[in-house]
Structures are given as C-alpha cells and as structure tokens.
N, C-alpha and C positions, 0 to 999 in steps of 0.2 A: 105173853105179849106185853111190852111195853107201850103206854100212851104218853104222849108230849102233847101238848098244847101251844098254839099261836098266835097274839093276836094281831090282827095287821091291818092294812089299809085296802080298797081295793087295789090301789093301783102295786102294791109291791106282792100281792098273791101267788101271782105267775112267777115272781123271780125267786121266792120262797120254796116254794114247791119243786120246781127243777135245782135247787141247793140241794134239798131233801132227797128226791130222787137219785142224786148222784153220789151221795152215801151209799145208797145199797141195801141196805135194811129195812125200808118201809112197804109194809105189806096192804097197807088201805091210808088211804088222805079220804079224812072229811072236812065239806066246808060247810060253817053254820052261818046263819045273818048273826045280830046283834039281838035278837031275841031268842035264840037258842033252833031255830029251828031247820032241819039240815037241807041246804042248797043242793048238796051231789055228794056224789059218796063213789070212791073209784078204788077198786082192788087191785092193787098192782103183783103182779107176779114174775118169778124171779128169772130173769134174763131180758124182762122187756125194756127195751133203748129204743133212742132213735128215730127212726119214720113211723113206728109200732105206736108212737106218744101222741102224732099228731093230732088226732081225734080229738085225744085229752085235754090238748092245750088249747086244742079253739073252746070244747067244750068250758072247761074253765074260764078261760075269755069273756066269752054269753056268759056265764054267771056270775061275776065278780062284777061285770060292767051294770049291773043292775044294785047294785052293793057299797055302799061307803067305806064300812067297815065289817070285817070277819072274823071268826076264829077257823083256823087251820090244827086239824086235829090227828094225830101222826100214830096210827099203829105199826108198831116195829119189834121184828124178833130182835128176843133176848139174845 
C-alpha cells in the first residue's frame, strides 16, 4: 500500500476526496484534526460510486464542519 498525505481546509475536504475517489485506487481516506487525532476513517472498496457514497459524503460533511483545518490521509494500491 501506498500512503499520500493532504493538507487542507475544512471547506475544500469534500471536493478533495471525491478528486481522490475518481482515480480509482484509494482503498481507505483518513481525516485527522490538527492535532493528529483521527476524525473518521472510511474503507472504500473497489466498484463503489455513486448513490453507494452518499452516507459518506454527509458523514464527511458533519466532520469537516467542526474542523478548520485537516489532513487527508490516502491509502492506495500499488
């Protein structure tokens, strides 16, 4: 497994992550605060799009909205 790292704002979380997502390769996104410690943690597996997401994205939503700034943490097959 490959990790990548990101640091962002809250408000650009959501549009990072579905960039991410539409690669195709990322097999779990973590979101940490600014202190290291992890907000949510989502395992994505491979074929899920679409309607399958939306949980995700509200979930993400509620967390990021409590958040200034995050890191976005990308495990992705080699």
């Amino acid at each position: 497994m490959k990790k990548e790292e990101f640091k962002v704002s809250g408000q650009e979380v959501l549009k990072k992550i579905k960039a991410l997502v539409k690669e195709g390769n990322v097999r779990r996104i973590i979101i940490q605060n600014e202190k290291g410690n992890t907000l949510i943690e989502i395992p994505l597996t491979i074929g899920v799009v679409g309607a399958a997401l939306l949980p995700v994205w509200a979930a993400i939503g509620t967390v990021v909205a409590l958040v200034a700034n995050c890191t976005i943490i990308v495990e992705k097959r080699d």
